[in-house]
C-alpha positions as CSV (number, residue, x, y, z in Angstrom):
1,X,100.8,10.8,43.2
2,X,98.0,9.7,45.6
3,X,94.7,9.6,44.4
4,X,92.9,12.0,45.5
5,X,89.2,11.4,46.3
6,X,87.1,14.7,45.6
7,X,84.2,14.6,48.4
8,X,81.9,15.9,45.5
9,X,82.2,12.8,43.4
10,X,82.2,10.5,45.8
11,X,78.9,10.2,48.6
12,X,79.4,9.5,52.0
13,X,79.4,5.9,52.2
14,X,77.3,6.2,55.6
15,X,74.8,8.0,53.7
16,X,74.5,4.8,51.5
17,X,74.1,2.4,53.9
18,X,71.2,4.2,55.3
19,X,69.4,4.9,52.5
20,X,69.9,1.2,51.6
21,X,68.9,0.4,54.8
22,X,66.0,2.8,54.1
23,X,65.2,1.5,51.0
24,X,64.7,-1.7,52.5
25,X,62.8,-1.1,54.8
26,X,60.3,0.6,52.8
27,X,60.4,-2.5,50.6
28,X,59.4,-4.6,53.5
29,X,57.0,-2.2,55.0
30,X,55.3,-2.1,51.2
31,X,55.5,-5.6,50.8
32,X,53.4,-6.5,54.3
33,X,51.2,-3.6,54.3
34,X,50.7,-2.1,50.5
35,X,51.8,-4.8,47.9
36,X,48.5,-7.2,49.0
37,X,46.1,-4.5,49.0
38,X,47.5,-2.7,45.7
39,X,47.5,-6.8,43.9
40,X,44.3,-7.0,45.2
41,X,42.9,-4.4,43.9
42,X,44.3,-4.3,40.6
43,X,42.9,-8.1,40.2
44,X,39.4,-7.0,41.4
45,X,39.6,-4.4,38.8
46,X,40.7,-7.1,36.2
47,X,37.6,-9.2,37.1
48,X,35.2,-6.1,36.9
49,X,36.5,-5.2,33.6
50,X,36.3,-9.0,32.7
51,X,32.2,-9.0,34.2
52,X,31.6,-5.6,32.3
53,X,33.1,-7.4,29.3
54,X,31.3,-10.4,29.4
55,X,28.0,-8.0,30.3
56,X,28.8,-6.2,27.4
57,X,29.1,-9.4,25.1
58,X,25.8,-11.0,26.8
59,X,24.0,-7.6,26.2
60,X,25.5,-7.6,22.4
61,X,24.0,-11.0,22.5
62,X,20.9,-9.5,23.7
63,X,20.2,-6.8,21.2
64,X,20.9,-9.2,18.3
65,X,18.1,-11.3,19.5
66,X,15.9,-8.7,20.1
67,X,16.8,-7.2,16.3
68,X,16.2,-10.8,14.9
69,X,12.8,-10.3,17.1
70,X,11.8,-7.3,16.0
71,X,12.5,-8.5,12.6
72,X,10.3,-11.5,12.2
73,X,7.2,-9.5,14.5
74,X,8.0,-7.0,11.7
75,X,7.9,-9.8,8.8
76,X,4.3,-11.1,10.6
77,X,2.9,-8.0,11.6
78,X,3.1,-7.5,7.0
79,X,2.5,-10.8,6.2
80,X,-1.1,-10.1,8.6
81,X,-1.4,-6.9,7.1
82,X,-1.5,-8.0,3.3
83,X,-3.7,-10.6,4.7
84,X,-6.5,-8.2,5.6
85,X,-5.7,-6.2,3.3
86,X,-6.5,-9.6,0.2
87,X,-9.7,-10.2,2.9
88,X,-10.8,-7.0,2.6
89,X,-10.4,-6.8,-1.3
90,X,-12.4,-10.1,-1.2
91,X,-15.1,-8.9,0.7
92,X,-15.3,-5.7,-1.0
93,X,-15.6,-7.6,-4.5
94,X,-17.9,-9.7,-2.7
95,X,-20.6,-7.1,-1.3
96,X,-19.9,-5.5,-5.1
97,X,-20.9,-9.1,-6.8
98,X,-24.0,-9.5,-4.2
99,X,-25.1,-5.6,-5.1
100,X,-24.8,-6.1,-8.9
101,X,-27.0,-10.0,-8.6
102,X,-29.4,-8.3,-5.9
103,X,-29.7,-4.9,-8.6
104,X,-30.0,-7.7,-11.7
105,X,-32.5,-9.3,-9.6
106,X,-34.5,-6.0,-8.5
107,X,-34.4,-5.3,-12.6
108,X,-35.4,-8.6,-13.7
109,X,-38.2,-8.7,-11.5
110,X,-39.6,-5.2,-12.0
111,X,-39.2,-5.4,-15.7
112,X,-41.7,-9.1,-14.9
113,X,-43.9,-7.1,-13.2
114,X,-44.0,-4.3,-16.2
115,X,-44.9,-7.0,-18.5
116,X,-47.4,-8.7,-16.5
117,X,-48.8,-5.4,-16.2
118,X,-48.5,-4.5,-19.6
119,X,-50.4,-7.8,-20.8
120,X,-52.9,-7.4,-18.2
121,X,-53.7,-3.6,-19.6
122,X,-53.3,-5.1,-23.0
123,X,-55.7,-8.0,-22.4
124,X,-58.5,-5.6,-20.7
125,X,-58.3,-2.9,-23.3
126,X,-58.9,-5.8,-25.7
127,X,-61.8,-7.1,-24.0
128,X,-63.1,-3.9,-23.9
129,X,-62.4,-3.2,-27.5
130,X,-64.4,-6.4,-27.9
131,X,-66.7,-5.6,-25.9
132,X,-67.7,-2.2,-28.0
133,X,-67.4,-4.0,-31.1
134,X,-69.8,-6.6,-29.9
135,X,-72.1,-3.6,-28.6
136,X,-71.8,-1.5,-32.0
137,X,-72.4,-5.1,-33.8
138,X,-75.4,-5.4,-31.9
139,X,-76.9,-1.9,-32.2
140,X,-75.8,-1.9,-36.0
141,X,-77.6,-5.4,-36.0
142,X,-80.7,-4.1,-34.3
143,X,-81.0,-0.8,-36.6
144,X,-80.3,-2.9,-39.7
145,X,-83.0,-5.3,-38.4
146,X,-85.8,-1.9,-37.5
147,X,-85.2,-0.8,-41.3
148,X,-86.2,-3.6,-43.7
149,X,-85.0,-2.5,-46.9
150,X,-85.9,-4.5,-49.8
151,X,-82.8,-3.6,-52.0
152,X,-79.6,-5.2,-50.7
153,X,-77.3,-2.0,-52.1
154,X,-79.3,0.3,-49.8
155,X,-78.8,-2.0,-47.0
156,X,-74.9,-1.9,-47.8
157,X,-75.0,1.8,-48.0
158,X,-77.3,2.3,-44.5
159,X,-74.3,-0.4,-42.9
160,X,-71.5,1.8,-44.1
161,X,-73.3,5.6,-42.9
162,X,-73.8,3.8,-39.7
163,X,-70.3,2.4,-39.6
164,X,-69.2,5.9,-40.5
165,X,-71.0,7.3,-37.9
166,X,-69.6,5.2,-35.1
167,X,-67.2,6.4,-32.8
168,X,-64.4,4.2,-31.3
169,X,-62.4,5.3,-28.2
């Protein structure tokens, strides 16, 4: 029995050798025209991802910083804030200390000033109570004086109904 070759299961042998011939050809053609251009593109996208990555890291970088900025500004801007805030308490207790001496002051001096006037109206109503009784003494002296009496009761008696009739204001 002789083999026999089926043409289905078999290909044309020509058809091989041209599409190897093909094949190659393409490879060449690829290789000089398409395989630098596709290389280099691929690596210039494998340095822009690497700049975009290192951009990415240097921005990362960034925002840290700028956190641990914002952060101590933050810690300042309080720190300067509860300052003010102690100076102001200070002052306040301050102007209230200055307004309680200035008030004990004001009270001190005006309740001076009531007692100098108070001794001043004490000392002229005094004199002038000294004065009347000097006056009274005086008229009581001259009327005791215009009535000679010879008995010393009746004198005692004429003091004490002119005493009586005196009037002090």
């Amino acid at each position: 029995m002789l083999l026999e070759i089926n043409p289905l299961v078999l290909p044309d042998i020509g058809l091989v050798f041209w599409n190897t011939i093909a094949f190659f050809v393409l490879l060449i053609v690829l290789g000089k025209f398409a395989w630098k251009p596709i290389i280099k593109a691929i690596n210039e996208r494998e340095s822009g991802i690497e700049e975009a990555l290192l951009k990415a890291d240097k921005m990362k970088a960034e925002i840290t910083a700028m956190q641990n900025e914002n952060e101590a500004l933050l810690a300042k801007a309080r720190e300067e804030r509860a300052a003010l805030i102690k100076e102001a308490k200070e002052a306040s207790e301050k102007m209230v200390a200055e307004a309680k001496d200035k008030a004990k002051s004001e009270y001190d001096r005006i309740l001076a000033d009531a007692q100098v006037a108070i001794n001043q109206q004490k000392n002229a109503a005094l004199t002038e109570v000294k004065n009347q009784v000097g006056t009274l003494v005086v008229e009581v002296a001259e009327k005791v004086l215009r009535k000679e009496l010879s008995n010393k009761a009746d004198q005692e008696s004429y003091i004490k109904q002119l005493a009586e009739g005196v009037k002090l204001n």
